[in-house]
N, C-alpha and C positions, 0 to 999 in steps of 0.2 A: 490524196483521196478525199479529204473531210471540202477542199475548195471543188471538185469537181460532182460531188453530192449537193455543197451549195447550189453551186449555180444551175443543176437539174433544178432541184428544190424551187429557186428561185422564176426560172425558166417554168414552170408548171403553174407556177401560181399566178404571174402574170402574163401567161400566154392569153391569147382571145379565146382560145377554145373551154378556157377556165371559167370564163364568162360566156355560155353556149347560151341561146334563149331556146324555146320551146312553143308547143301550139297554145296559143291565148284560149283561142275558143274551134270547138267544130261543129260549133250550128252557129252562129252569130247572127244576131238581127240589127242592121243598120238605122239607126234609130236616129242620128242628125249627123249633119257635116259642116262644120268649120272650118273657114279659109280665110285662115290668115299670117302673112308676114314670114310665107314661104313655107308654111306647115302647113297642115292638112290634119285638124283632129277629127276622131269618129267614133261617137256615143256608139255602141253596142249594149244590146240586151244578150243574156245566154244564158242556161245554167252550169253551162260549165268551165267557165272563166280562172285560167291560171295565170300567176303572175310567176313572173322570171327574172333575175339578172339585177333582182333587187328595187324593181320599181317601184310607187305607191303603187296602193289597189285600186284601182280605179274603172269605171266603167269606161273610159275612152283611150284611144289608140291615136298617136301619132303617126303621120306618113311626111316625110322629107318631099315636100312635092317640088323641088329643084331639081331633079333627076327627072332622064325620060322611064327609067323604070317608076318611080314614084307617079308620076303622070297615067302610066299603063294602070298603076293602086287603085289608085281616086278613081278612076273609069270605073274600074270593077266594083267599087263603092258605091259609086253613083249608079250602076245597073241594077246591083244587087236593093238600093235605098229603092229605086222607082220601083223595082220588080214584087218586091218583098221579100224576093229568093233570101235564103240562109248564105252563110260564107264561111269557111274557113280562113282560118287566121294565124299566121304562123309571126314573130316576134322577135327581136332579135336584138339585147341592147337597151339604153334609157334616153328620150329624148327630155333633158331639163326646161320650162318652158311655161310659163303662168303661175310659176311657185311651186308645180307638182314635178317630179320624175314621172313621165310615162313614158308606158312599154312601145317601142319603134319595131313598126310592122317592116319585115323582112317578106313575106309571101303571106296572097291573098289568094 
């Protein structure tokens, strides 16, 4: 009994869903965009900026732009940057990368 409560125990804590992220921001203003060396960073402004998943605090978001989904990100970034539109921003995770932990954008 006590090996089969471990390994729940264990099984729970390092499951991904342990580490779930959440919405960064639900107005976000695009404020700059960096491309570099297969990232995608993105200054946002908001006031209502959560961090998740243990990231630094920071005002910028990483995007994996190696993926075509990442690619579909940056678009929305880039519209929302010309437009001025607001964005929601949903997180998901830590990208390590210039010395900081930041939050990797899962949905834009």
């Amino acid at each position: 009994m006590r090996i089969k409560l471990l390994l729940v125990f264990w099984g729970v804590l390092f499951s991904s869903s342990s580490y779930s992220g959440g919405w960064y921001t639900m107005d976000g203003v695009v404020e700059q965009i960096n491309v570099e060396s297969g990232y995608v960073s993105i200054r946002v402004s908001a006031s209502d900026i959560n961090y998740h998943d243990g990231c630094d605090k920071t005002s910028e978001v990483v995007i994996d732009d190696d993926t075509k989904n990442g690619d579909r990100q940056v678009s929305v970034m880039l519209a929302a940057y010309m437009s001025g539109k607001k964005v929601n921003i949903y997180t998901s995770g830590c990208v390590f990368n210039w010395g900081k932990k930041y939050p990797k954008v899962f949905s834009v």
